[in-house]
C-alpha positions as a LaTeX table, in Angstrom:
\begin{tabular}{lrrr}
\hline
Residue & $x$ (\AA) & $y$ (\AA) & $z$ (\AA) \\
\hline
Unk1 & 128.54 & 131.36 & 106.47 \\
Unk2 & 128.64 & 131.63 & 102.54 \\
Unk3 & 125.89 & 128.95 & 101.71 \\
Unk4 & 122.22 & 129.58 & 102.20 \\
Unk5 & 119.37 & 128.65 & 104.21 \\
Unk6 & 115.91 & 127.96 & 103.28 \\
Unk7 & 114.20 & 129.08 & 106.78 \\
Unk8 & 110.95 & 127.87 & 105.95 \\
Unk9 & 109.71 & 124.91 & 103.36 \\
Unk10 & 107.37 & 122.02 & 103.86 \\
Unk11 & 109.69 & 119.01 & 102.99 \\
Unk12 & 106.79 & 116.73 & 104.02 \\
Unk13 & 104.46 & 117.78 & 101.31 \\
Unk14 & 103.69 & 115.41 & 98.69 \\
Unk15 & 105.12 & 117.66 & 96.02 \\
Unk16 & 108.71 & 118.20 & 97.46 \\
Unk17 & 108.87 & 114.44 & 98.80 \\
Unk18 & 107.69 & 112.71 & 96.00 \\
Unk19 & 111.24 & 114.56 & 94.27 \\
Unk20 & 113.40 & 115.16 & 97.63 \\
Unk21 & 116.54 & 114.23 & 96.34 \\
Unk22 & 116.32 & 116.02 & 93.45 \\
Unk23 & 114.82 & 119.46 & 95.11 \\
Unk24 & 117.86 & 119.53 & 97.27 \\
Unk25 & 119.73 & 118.49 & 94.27 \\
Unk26 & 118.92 & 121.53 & 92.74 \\
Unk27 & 118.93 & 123.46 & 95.44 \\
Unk28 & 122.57 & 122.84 & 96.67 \\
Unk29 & 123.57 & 123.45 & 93.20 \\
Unk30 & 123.01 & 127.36 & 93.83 \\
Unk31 & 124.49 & 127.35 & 97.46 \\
Unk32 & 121.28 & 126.34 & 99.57 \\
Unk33 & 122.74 & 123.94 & 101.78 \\
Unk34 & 120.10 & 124.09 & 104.87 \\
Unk35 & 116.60 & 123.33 & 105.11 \\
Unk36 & 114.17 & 124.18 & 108.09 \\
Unk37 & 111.28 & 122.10 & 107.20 \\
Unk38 & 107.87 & 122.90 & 108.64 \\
Unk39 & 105.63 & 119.54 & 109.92 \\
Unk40 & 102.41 & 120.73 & 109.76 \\
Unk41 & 100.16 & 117.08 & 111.28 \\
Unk42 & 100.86 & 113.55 & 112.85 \\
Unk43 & 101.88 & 112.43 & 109.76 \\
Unk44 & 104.00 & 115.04 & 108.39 \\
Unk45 & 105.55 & 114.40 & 112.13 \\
Unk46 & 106.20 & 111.32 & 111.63 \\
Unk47 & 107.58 & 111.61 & 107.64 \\
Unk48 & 110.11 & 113.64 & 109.42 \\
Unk49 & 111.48 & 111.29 & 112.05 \\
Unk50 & 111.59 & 108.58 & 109.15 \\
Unk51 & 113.19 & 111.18 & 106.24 \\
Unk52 & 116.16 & 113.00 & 108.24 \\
Unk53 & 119.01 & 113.93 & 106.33 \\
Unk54 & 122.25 & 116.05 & 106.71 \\
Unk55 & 121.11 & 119.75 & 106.51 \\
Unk56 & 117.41 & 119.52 & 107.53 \\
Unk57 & 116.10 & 120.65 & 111.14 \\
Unk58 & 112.61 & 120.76 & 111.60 \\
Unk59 & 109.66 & 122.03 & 113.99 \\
Unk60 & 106.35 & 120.94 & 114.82 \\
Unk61 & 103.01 & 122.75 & 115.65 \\
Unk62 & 99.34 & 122.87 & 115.06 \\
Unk63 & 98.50 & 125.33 & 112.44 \\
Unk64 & 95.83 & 127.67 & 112.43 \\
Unk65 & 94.44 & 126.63 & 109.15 \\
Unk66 & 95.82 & 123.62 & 107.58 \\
Unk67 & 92.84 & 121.06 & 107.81 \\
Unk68 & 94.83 & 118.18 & 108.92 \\
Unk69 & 96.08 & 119.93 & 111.83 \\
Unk70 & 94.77 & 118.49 & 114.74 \\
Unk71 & 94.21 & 119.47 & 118.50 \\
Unk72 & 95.13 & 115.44 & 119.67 \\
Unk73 & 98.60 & 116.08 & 118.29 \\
Unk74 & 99.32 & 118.36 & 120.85 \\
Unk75 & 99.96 & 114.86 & 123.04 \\
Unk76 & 102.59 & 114.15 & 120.01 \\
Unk77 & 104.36 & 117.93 & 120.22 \\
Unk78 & 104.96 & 117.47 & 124.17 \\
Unk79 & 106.83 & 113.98 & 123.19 \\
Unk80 & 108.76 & 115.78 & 120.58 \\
Unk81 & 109.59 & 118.52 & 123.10 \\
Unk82 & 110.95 & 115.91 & 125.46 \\
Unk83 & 112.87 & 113.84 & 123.20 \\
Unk84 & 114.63 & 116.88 & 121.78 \\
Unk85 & 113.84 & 115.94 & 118.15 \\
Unk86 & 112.65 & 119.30 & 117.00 \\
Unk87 & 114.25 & 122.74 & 117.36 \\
Unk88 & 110.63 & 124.93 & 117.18 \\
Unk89 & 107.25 & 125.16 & 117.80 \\
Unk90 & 105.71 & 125.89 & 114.63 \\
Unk91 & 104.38 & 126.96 & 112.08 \\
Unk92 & 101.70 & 128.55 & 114.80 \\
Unk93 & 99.48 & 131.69 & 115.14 \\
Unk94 & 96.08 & 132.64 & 113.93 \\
Unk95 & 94.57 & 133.30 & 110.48 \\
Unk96 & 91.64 & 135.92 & 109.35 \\
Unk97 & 90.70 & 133.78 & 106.38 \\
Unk98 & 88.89 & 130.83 & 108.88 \\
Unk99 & 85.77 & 131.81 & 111.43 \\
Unk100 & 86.92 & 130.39 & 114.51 \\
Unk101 & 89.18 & 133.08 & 116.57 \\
Unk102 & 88.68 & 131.63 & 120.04 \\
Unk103 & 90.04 & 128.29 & 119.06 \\
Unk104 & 92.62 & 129.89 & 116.79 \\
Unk105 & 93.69 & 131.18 & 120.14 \\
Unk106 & 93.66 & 128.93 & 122.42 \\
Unk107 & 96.10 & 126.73 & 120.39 \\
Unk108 & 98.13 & 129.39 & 120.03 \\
Unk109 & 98.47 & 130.14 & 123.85 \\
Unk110 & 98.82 & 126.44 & 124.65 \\
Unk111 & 101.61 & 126.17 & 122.25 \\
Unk112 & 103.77 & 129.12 & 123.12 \\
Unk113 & 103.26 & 127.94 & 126.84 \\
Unk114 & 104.63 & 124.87 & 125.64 \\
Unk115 & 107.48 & 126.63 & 124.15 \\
Unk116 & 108.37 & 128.80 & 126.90 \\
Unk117 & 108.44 & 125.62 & 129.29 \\
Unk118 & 110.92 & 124.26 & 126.72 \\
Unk119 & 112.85 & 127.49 & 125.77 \\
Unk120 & 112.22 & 127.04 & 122.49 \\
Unk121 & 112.02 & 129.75 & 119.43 \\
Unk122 & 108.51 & 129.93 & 117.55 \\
Unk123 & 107.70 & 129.92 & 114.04 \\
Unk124 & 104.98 & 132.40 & 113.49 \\
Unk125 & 102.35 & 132.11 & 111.02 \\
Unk126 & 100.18 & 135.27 & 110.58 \\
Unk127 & 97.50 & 136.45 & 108.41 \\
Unk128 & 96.04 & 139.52 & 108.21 \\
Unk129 & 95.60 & 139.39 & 111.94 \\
Unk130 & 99.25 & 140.96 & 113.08 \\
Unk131 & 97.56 & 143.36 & 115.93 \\
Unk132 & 95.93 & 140.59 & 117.62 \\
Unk133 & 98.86 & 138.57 & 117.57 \\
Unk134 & 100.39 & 141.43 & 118.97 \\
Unk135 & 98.66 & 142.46 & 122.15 \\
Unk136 & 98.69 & 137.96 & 122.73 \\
Unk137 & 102.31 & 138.40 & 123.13 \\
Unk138 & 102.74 & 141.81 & 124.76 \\
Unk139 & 100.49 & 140.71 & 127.48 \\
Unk140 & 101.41 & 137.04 & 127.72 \\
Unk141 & 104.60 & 135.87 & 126.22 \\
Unk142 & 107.17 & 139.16 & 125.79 \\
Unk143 & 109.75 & 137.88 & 126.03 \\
Unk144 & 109.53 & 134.91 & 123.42 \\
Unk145 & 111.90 & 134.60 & 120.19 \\
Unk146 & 111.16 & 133.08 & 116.49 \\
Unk147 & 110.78 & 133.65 & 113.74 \\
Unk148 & 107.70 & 136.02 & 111.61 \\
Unk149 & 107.31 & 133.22 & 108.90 \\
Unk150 & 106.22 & 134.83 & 105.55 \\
Unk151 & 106.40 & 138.67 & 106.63 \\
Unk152 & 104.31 & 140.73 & 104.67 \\
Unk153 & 103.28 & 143.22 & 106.56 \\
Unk154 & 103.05 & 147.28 & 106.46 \\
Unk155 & 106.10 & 149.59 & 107.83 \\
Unk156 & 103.21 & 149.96 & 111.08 \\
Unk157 & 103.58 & 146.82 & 111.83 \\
Unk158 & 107.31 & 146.17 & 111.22 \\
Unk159 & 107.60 & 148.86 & 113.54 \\
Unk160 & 105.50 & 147.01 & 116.06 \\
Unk161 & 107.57 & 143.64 & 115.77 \\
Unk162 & 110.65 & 144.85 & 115.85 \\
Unk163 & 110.70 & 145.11 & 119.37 \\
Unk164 & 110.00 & 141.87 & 120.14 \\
Unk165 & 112.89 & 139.08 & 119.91 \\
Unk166 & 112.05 & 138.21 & 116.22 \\
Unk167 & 113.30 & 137.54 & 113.28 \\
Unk168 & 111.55 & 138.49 & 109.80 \\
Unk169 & 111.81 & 135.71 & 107.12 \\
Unk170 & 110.96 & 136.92 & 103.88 \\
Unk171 & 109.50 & 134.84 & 100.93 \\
Unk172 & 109.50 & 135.59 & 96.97 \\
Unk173 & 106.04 & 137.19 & 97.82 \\
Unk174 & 107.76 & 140.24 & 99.72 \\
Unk175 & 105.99 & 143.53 & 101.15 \\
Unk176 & 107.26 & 146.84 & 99.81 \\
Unk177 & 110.45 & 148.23 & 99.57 \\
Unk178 & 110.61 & 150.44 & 101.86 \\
Unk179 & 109.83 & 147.49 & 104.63 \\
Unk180 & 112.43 & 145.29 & 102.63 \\
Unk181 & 115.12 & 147.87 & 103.68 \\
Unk182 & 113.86 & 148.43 & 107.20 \\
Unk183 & 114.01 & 144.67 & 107.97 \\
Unk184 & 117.41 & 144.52 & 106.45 \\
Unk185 & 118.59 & 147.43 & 108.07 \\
Unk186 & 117.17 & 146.35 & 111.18 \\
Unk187 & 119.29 & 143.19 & 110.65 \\
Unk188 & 117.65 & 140.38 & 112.16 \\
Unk189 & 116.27 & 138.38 & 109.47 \\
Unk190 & 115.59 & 134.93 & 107.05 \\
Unk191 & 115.11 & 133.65 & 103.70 \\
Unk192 & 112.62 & 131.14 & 102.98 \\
Unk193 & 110.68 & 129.63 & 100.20 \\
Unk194 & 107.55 & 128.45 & 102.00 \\
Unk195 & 108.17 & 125.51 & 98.80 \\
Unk196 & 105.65 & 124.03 & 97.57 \\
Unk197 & 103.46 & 127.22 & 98.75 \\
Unk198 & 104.11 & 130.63 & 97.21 \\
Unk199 & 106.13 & 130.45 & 93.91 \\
Unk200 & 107.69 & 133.44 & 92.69 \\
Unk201 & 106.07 & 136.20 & 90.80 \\
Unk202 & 105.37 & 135.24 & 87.23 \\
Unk203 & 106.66 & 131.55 & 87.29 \\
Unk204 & 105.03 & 129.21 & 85.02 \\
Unk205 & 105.93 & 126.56 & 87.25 \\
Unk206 & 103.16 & 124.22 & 89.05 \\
Unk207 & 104.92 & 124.85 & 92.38 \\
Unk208 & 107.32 & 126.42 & 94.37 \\
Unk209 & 110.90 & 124.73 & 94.07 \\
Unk210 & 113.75 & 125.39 & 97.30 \\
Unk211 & 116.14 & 126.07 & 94.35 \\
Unk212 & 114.09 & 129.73 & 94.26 \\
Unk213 & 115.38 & 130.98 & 97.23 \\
Unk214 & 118.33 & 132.55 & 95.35 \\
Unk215 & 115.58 & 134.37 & 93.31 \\
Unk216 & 114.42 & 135.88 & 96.37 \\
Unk217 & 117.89 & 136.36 & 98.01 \\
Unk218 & 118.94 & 137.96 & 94.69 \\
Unk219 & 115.77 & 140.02 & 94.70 \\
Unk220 & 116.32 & 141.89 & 98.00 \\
Unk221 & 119.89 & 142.61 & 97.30 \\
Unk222 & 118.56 & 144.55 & 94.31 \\
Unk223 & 116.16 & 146.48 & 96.24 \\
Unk224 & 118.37 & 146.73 & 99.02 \\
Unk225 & 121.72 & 146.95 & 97.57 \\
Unk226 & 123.24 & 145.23 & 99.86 \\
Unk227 & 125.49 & 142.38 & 99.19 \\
Unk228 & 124.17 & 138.54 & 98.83 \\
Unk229 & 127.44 & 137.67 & 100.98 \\
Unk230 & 126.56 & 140.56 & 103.57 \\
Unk231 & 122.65 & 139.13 & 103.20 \\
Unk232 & 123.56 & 135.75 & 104.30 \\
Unk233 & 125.97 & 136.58 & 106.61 \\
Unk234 & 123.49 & 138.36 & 108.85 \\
Unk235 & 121.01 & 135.76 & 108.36 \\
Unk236 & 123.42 & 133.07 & 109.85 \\
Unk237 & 123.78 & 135.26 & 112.34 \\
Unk238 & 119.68 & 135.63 & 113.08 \\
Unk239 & 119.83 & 131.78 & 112.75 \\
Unk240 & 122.14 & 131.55 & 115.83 \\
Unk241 & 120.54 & 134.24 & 118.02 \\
Unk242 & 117.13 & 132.47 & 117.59 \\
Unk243 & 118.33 & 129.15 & 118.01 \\
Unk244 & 121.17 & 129.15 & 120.15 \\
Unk245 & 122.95 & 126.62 & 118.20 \\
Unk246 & 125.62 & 126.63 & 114.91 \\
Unk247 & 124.59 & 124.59 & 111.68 \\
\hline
\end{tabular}
């Protein structure tokens, strides 16, 4: 596949709606032709099933630490299971910066049940909390698939993750280089923007825009010399081996 895809944005968010066609716009102007949009509450769930478009897939899943997540919509994820109308569960996981582990966890281990009853991937989000996350799915769920949304973690823990069935998406806000060329050497991997969240380096812009994904892409094959066709080639190859499906 020569065109890109954004593995991880929040099309929902006020910031990217308010401008959609224009952020795609932009975006398919540099070869990002694929969105996987991340619906964080009911109505981000619902701005979804009213806002599809050609290119976008989404998932659906109560975050650790967005506010407006909310334990009722787990009711609302089991319906979207059912009616086939997302391809994830996500973003999920657990998050150091908020006090409140147990329930943290307890989400987390309802929703990849839900996902394994579904055989669906998961979209992973972790912070600063990798090893926990860790011994949850060696001793629960080894055998699940996703993606690591926004991997930043040490060459330790790469090594740790590599072993399970998934793939490491990398924003503009990437670890060091040394785990930039293990992940692509390890070849199972994504591009994302995490748009409106986490802008490149030194932008003056208020937010993050999908167009930046080439910065990113473009990024890595510096540090990694590899290709940009060779980069997105393997990535539309991690895109089919977590999802089973083509684009």
């Amino acid at each position: 596949m020569n065109n890109l895809i954004d593995a991880h944005c929040h099309l929902a968010d006020e910031r990217i709606a308010s401008n959609l066609q224009n952020e795609i716009e932009e975006a398919n102007k540099v070869g990002i032709t694929h969105f996987f949009s991340s619906a964080l509450c009911q109505k981000e769930f619902e701005w979804h099933q009213d806002n599809a478009f050609p290119g976008m897939k989404w998932c659906a899943g109560i975050h650790p630490y967005y506010d407006e997540s909310a334990e009722n919509d787990f009711k609302t994820l089991i319906k979207l299971c059912d009616e086939k109308q997302i391809i994830a569960i996500g973003e999920i996981g657990l998050d150091k910066r908020k006090n409140n582990f147990e329930w943290q966890k307890k989400m987390l281990l309802r929703q990849l049940d839900l996902a394994r009853n579904y055989d669906l991937p998961v979209v992973f989000h972790n912070v600063r909390q990798y090893y926990e996350m860790h011994k949850i799915l060696k001793n629960n769920f080894p055998k699940i698939r996703g993606i690591q949304h926004s991997f930043k973690g040490s060459q330790e823990v790469f090594e740790v993750y590599k072993n399970y069935d998934i793939a490491f998406s990398v924003c503009s806000k990437l670890p060091k280089d040394g785990v930039i060329r293990s992940i692509i050497k390890h070849g199972f991997y994504l591009f994302e923007t995490d748009a409106p969240y986490q802008k490149p380096p030194h932008s003056k812009e208020k937010y993050n825009h999908l167009k930046n994904l080439l910065w990113t892409v473009e990024k890595i094959s510096k540090i990694t010399r590899v290709d940009i066709t060779e980069l997105k080639e393997i990535q539309y190859l991690s895109y089919q081996n977590i999802f089973h499906e083509d684009l």
